[in-house]
N, C-alpha and C positions, 0 to 999 in steps of 0.2 A: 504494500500500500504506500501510495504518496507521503513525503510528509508536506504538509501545507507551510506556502510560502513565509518566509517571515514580513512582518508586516513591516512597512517603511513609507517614506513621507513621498512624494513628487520632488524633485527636485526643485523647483521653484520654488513650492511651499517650506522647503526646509533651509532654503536659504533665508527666507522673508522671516522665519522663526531667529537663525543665526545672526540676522540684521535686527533684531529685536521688533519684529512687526509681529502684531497681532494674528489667527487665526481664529474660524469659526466656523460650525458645523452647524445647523439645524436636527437636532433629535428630537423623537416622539413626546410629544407633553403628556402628563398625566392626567387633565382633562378638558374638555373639548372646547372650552372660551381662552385658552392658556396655545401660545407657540415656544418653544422652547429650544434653548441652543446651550452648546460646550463651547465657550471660550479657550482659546488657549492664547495667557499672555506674556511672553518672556519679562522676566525679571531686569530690572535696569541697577547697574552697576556704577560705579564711582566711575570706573575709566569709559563705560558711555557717557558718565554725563559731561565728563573731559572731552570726549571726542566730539560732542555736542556743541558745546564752546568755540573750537576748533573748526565748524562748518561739515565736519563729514560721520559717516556712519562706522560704527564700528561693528565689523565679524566677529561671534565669537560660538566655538563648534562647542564650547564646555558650560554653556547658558543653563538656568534654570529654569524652570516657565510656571505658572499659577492655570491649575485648572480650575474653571465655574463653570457650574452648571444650573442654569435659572430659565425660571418660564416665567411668561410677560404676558398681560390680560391684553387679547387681540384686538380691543373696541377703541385699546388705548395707543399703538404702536404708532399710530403715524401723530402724534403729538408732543408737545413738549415732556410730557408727564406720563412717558413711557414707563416711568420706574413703579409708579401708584400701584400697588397691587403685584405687584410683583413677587416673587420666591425663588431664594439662592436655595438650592437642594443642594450640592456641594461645593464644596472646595480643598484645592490640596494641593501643594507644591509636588512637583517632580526636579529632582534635582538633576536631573542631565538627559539627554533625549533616550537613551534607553530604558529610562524609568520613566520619560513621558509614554514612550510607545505603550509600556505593561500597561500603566493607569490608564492608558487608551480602550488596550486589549480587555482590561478586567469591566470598564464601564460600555463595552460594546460596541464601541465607534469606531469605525475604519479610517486611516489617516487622508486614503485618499477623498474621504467626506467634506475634510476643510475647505475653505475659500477666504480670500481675504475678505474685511465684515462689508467695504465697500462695495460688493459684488454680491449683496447680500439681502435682506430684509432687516438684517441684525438693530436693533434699535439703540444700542451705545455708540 
């Protein structure tokens, strides 16, 4: 029998992670006036916020990221006042992208699901 692939990012998306940009998936909400997504937001560091300063972006392949996972009341999404009613179900640092992918794998999300949030309905 096969063993199934391991799982991994796009390329694109995993540079945009290493650049410290945000990620976002839409998952199943739990109920049906509620849309729901898994952020993934890398962690900013002293020497980004140096590189900041400096005008340019800094790469970094040993980042840590902040997973959330929150559903948004749907009547409210295109308003200022997206947050109203809202629920953080989780959160959880992964300290480096092989413990992002696990927390990926253990919360059911495939990486190739992300998109940057602009490309998105995301409401933050």
């Amino acid at each position: 029998m096969d063993q199934p692939a391991e799982a991994v990012f796009p390329t694109d998306k995993l540079s945009a992670l290493r650049l410290g940009r945000p990620l976002v998936a839409e998952v199943e909400a739990d109920r049906p006036q509620y849309r729901a997504w898994i952020e993934i937001r890398p962690l900013r560091t002293v020497a980004d916020d140096a590189a900041q300063r400096e005008g340019w972006t800094r790469n970094d392949e040993r980042r840590s990221f902040r997973l959330t996972h929150c559903e948004y009341v749907i009547e409210r999404l295109d308003g200022l006042d997206y947050d109203i009613g809202s629920n953080e179900l989780k959160r959880i640092v992964a300290t480096d992208e092989a413990n992002l992918l696990a927390l990926l794998q253990d919360w059911g999300v495939v990486p190739e699901r992300f998109a940057h949030p602009w490309n998105t309905d995301f409401p933050a």
